[in-house]
N, C-alpha and C positions, 0 to 999 in steps of 0.2 A: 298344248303342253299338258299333259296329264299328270295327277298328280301319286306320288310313290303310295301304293294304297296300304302299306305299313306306316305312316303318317301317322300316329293317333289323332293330333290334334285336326288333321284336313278332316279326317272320318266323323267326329263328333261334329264339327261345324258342319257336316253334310246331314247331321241325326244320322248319321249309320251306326249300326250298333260297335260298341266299344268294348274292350276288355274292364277300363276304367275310364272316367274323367281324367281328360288332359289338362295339365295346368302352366300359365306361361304369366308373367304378370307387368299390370305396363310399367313404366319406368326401371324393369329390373335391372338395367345397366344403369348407373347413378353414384349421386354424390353420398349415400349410405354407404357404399363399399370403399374400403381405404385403398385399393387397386385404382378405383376409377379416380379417386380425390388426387392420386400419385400420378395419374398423368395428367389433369387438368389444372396441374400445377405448372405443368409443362410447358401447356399451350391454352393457347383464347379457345372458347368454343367453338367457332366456324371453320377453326383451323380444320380442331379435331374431326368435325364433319367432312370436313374435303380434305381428308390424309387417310388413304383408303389402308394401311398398314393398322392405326391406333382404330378403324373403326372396326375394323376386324377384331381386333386386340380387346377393344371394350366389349363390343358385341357378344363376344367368347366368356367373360368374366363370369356370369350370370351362369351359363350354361355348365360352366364345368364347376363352378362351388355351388350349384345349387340342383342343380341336375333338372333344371326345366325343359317343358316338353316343345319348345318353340323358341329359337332367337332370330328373336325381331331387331332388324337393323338395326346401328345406331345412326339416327340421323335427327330434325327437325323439321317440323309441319310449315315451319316458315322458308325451308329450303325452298320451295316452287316461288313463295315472294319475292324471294330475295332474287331468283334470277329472273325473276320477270321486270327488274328493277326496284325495287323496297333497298332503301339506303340503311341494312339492317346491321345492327349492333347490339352485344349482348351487356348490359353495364350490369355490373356486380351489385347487389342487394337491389334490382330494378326489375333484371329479367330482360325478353325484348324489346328495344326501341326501333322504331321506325322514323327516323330522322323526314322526311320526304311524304307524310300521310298522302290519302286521296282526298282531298276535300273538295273538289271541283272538278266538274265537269273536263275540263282539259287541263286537269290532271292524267286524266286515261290518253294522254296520246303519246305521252314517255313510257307507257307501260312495254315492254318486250314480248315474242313469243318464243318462249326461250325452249333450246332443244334438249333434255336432261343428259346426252351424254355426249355433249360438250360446252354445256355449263355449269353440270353438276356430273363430271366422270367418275366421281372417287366414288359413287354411291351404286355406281352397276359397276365399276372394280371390286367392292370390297363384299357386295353380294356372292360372286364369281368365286372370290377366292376363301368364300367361308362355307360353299357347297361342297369344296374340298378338302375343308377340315373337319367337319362336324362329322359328328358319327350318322351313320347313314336314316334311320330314324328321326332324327331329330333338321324338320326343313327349316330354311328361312320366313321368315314373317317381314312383310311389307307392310307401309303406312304414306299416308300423309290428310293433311287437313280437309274437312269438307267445305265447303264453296262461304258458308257463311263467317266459318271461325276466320278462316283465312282472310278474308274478307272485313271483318270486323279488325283485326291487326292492322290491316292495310288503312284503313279508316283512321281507328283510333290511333295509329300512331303509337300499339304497345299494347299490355293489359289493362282491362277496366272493369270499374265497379258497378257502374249504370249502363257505360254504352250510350252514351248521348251522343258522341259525333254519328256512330252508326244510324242508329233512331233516326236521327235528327235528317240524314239522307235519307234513311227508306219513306219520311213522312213527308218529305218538304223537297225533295227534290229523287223521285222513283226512277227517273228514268237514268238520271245517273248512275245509283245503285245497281240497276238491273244489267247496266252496262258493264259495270264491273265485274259481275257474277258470269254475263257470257266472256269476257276475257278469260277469265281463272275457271271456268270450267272444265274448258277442252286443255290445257295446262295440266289442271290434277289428272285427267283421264290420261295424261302423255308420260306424267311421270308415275302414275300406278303399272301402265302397261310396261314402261320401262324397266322398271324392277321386278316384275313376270321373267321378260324377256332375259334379264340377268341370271333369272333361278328362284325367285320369290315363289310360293307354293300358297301362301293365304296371306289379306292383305284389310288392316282397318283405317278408316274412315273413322277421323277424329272431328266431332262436333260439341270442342271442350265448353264453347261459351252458349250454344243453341237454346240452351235449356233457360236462358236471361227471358226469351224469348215468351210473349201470351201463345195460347191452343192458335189464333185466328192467325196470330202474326206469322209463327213458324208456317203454318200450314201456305203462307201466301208468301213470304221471304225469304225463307230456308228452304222448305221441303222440296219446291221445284228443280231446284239448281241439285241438291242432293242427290235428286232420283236422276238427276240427268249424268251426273258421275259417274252413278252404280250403275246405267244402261249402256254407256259409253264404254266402260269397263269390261260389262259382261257381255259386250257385242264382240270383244277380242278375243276373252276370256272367261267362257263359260261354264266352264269346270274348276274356276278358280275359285274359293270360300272369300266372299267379301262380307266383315264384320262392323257395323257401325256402331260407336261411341258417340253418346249424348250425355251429358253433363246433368242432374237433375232434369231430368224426362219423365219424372212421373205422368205431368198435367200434360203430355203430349206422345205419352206412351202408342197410342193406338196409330198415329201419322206417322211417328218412326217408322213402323212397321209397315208401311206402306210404302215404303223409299227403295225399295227391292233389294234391300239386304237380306244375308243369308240369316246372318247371325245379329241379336241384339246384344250390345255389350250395355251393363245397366250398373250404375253407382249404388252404393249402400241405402238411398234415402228411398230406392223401389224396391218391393219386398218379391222375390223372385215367385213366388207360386201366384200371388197375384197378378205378375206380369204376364203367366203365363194363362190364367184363367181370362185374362182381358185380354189376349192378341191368336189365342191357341195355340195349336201348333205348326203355322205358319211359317214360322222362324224359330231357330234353335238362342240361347241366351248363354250370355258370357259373364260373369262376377261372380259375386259382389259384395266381399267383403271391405269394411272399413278400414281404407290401410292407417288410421290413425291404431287402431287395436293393435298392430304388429308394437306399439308403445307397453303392452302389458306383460305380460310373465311369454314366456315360452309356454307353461303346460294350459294358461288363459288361450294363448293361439290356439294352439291346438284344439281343445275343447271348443271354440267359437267354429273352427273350418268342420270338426265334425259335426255341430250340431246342424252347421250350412248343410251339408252334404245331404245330412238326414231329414234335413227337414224338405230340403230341396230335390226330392228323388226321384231325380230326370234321369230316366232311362236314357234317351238320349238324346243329342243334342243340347248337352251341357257344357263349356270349356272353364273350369274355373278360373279367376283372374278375382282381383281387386277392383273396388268402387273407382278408382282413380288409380293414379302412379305411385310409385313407393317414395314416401318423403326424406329426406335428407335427415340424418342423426337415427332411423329405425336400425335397431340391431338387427346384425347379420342373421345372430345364429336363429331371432324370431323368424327370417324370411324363410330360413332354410329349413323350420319345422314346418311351415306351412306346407310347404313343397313335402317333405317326406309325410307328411296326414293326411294330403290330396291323393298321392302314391299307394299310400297303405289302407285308405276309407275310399277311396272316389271310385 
């Protein structure tokens, strides 16, 4: 499947030369927009995931009030858990729970291998029918978690501050661990290729929690199962731009980049010209602005994304985006300067 080579954002992620930096930013469909808050009044969040009508519906929001260059599905990194068996629920001021963790060995024998389109149909429906609305410029964006974050959910039974159930298996009992990671491997590679096959035209790889992680440990826990995603991926799908997200990756910058991703996507706490002098140009890079700053003035935005742009003067292979997703309570109309300073500086 080739991809439309009027794409801006496929072209920068391949470093091909660009007219400007394309900008798409993660969480831009959310609970900031009073649109998305109005239907999530509606329904539970899992619903909304598998009602391929509202994921279309939210997916859209972003795109046409903010005029960004990529709408990335709306979906969750926990959707492959949850159909591989994770007893997943979203509880209000908690976030995800995992009623059912992995903490043992046989544990992994309830785990499922689940097929994505028909255990998760709404998410190659609402791909499908959002290639047909979008303006023809503007592709879909795919996602879902890399082997550790997902992993570490499954584990921990939800979010966490240390990661000791995880730890505490990768140390004390590996070979469980490792068993987990080849279950959920070939998994993510089933539902990345999936949502290719639906119309998805570039796709990231979220490794929200990896960065918890020492240089030795990712390099020998994470990193493997990672690169085994991105080859599995790109054995289907070789022209497809796969971007990967690491969570505070300074101290492990250089192993990312080793994981055969196309593009690095990088949070605010790595300073992009040095990322770029420590890995070369090897891979293209995505951020990384602090989406706590979308908190300041409008003309503050502003002034911060251009001084990014300038300071960051990536001919190409730049997509800009945010350190992270955009947090709930950030004003609109700051999301929607950034987007118009990316447009008019990048």
């Amino acid at each position: 499947m080739s991809a439309n080579p009027e794409f801006l954002i496929v072209q920068a992620a391949k470093k091909q030369p660009v007219s400007r930096r394309p900008v798409w930013l993660m969480r831009q469909a959310g609970r900031y927009m009073p649109e998305f808050r109005a239907i999530r009044a509606k329904v539970d969040f899992l619903t909304l995931c598998d009602t391929a009508d509202l994921v279309v519906e939210v997916t859209l929001q972003p795109v046409d009030q903010l005029g960004i260059d990529g709408a990335i599905i709306f979906s969750d990194l926990l959707i492959p858990a949850r159909d591989m068996g994770a007893d997943l629920e979203y509880v209000k001021g908690e976030g995800p729970v995992i009623h059912n963790p992995i903490r043992h060995h046989d544990d992994l024998k309830s785990l499922k291998d689940p097929d994505p389109s028909e255990d998760s149909p709404a998410l190659g429906t609402a791909i499908s029918m959002l290639q047909k609305q979008l303006e023809p410029s503007i592709p879909v964006l795919g996602f879902t978690g890399a082997p550790w974050t997902t992993a570490a959910y499954m584990i921990e039974g939800g979010g966490s501050r240390n990661y000791i159930q995880i730890k505490e298996m990768m140390y004390k009992a590996p070979e469980t661990f490792f068993a987990l990671l080849d279950k959920v491997v070939p998994v993510l590679v089933r539902y990345l290729d999936y949502q290719v096959r639906a119309g998805v035209r570039m796709v990231q790889i979220f490794d929200s929690w990896a960065g918890n992680l020492s240089h030795s440990d990712y390099r020998h826990y994470a990193l493997p199962a990672t690169q085994a995603v991105v080859q599995g991926f790109k054995a289907l799908h070789p022209e497809v731009p796969l971007i990967l997200y690491v969570g505070n990756s300074g101290h492990i910058l250089e192993a990312t980049a080793e994981s055969g991703a196309d593009v690095l996507s990088l949070d605010w706490r790595v300073d992009l010209k040095d990322a770029a002098r420590r890995v070369g140009d090897k891979v293209g890079f995505q951020g990384n602005l602090d989406p706590v700053r979308l908190f300041s003035t409008a003309d503050d935005v502003e002034a911060q994304v251009k001084a990014l742009l300038q300071d960051f003067d990536w001919k190409t292979g730049h997509v800009f985006n945010l350190g992270h997703g955009i947090l709930p309570g950030t004003p609109v109309e700051n999301v929607k300067r950034l987007v118009e300073t990316v447009k008019r500086y990048g």
